[in-house]
C-alpha positions as CSV (number, residue, x, y, z in Angstrom):
1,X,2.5,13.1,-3.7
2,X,5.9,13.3,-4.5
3,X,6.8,12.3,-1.1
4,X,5.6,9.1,-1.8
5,X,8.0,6.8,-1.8
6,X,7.3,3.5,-4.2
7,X,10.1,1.0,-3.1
8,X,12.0,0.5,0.3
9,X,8.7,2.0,2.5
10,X,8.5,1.1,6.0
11,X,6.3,-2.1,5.8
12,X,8.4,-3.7,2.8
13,X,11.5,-3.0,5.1
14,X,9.7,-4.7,7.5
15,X,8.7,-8.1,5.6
16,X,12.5,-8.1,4.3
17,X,13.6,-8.1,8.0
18,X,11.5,-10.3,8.7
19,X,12.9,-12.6,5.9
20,X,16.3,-12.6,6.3
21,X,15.9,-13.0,9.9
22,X,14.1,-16.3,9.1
23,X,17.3,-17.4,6.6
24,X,16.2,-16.6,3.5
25,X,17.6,-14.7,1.3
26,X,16.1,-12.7,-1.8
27,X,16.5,-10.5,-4.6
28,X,15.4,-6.9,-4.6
29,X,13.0,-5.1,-6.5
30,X,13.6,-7.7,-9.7
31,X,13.1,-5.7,-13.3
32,X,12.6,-8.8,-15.2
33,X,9.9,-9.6,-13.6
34,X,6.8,-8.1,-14.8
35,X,6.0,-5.2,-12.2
36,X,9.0,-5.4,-10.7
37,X,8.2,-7.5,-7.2
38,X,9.4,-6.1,-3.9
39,X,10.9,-8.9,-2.8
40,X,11.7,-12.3,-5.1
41,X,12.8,-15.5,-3.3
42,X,14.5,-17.4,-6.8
43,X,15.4,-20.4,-4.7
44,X,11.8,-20.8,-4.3
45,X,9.7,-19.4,-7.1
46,X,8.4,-16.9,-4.9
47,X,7.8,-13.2,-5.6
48,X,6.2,-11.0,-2.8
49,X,4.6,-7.6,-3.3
50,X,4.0,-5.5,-0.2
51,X,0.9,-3.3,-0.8
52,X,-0.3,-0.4,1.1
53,X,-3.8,-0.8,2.0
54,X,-4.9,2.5,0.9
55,X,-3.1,2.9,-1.9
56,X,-4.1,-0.5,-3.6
57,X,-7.4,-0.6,-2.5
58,X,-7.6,-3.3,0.3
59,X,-11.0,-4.3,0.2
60,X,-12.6,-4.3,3.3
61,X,-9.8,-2.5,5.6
62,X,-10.1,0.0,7.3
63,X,-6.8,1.6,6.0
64,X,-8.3,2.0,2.9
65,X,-9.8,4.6,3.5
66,X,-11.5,7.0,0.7
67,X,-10.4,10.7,0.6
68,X,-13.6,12.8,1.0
69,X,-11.9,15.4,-1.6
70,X,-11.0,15.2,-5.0
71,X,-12.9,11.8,-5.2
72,X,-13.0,11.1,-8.9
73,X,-9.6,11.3,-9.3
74,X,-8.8,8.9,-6.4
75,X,-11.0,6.4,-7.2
76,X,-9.6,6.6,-10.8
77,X,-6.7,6.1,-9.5
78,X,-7.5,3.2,-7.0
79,X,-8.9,1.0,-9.4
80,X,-6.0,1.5,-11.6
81,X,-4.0,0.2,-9.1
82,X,-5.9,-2.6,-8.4
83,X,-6.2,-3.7,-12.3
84,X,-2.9,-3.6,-12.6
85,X,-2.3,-5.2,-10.1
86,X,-4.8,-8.1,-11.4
87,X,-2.7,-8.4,-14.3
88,X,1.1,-8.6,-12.9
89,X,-0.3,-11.2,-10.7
90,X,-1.5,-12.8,-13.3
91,X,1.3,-12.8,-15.5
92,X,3.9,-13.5,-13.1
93,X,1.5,-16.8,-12.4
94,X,1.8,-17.5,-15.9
95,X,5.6,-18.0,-15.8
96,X,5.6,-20.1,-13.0
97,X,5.7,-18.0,-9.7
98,X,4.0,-18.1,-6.9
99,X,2.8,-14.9,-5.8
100,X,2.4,-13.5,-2.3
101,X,0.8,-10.0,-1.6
102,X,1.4,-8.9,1.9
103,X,-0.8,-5.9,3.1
104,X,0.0,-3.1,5.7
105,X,-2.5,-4.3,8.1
106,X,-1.5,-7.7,8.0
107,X,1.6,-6.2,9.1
108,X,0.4,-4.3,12.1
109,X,-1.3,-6.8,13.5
110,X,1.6,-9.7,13.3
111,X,3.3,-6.5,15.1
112,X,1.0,-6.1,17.8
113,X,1.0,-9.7,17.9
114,X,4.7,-9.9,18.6
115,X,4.3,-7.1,21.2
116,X,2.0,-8.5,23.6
117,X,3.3,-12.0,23.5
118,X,7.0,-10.7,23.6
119,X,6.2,-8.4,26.9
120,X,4.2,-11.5,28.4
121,X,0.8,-9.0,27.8
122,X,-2.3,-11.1,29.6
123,X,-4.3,-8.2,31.0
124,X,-8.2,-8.4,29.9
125,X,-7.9,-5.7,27.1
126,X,-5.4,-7.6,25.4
127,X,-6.2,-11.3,26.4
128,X,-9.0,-11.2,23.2
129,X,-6.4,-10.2,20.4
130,X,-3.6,-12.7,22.1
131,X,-6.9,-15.7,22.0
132,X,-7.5,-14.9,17.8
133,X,-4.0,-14.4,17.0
134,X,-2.6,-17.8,17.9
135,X,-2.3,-19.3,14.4
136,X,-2.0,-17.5,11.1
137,X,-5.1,-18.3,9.7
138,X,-6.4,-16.1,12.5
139,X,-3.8,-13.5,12.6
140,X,-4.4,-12.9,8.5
141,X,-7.9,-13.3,8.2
């Protein structure tokens, strides 16, 4: 686990992109903050964590997937994650921000989304996900 990385991972890089790309522009990683969001829009109020979906327990994703060793110490660990995550939330809502929690899979699919409409992708394997994916609500849900 010390490979881990905890801030600038490849999905967090990827929301930032997407970000700045859009115009806005954001503060990093922000210590006074309680946990420390990834990403913090001041202009707005915003703060955006981007979680992994194992690692913070998505519920019903199948990224979060449970190890099949060592299973009492990962689920320890999941549902520590996940409490405190409860609680930053909730005290960041407290002071007056408004929180955003991006997940990993949310991320693949808005980038399989951009892939097959970008290439012009109509063939019949791909013509359900393009037919869901049209709005956000779909493409998040």
């Amino acid at each position: 686990m010390s490979r881990i990385r905890g801030k600038n991972t490849k999905p967090e890089i990827l929301v930032r992109k997407g970000l700045h790309a859009c115009g806005f522009r954001f503060r990093l990683h922000n210590k006074k903050l309680p946990g420390s969001p990834d990403a913090v829009l001041p202009k707005y109020g915003v703060a955006i964590m981007v979680n992994g979906c194992f690692w913070h327990g998505h519920k019903g994703c199948r990224y979060a997937t449970k190890p099949k060793s060592n299973i009492e110490f990962w689920e320890t660990k999941i549902a520590r994650n996940r409490h405190r995550d409860e609680v930053t939330t909730a005290h960041r809502e407290a002071l007056g921000w408004t929180v955003i929690t991006v997940w990993e899979c949310e991320l693949r699919k808005a980038i399989l989304l951009t892939f097959i409409t970008s290439y012009g992708l109509t063939t019949n394997e791909y013509s359900d996900i393009v037919q869901k994916s049209l709005t956000l609500e779909d493409l998040f849900v």
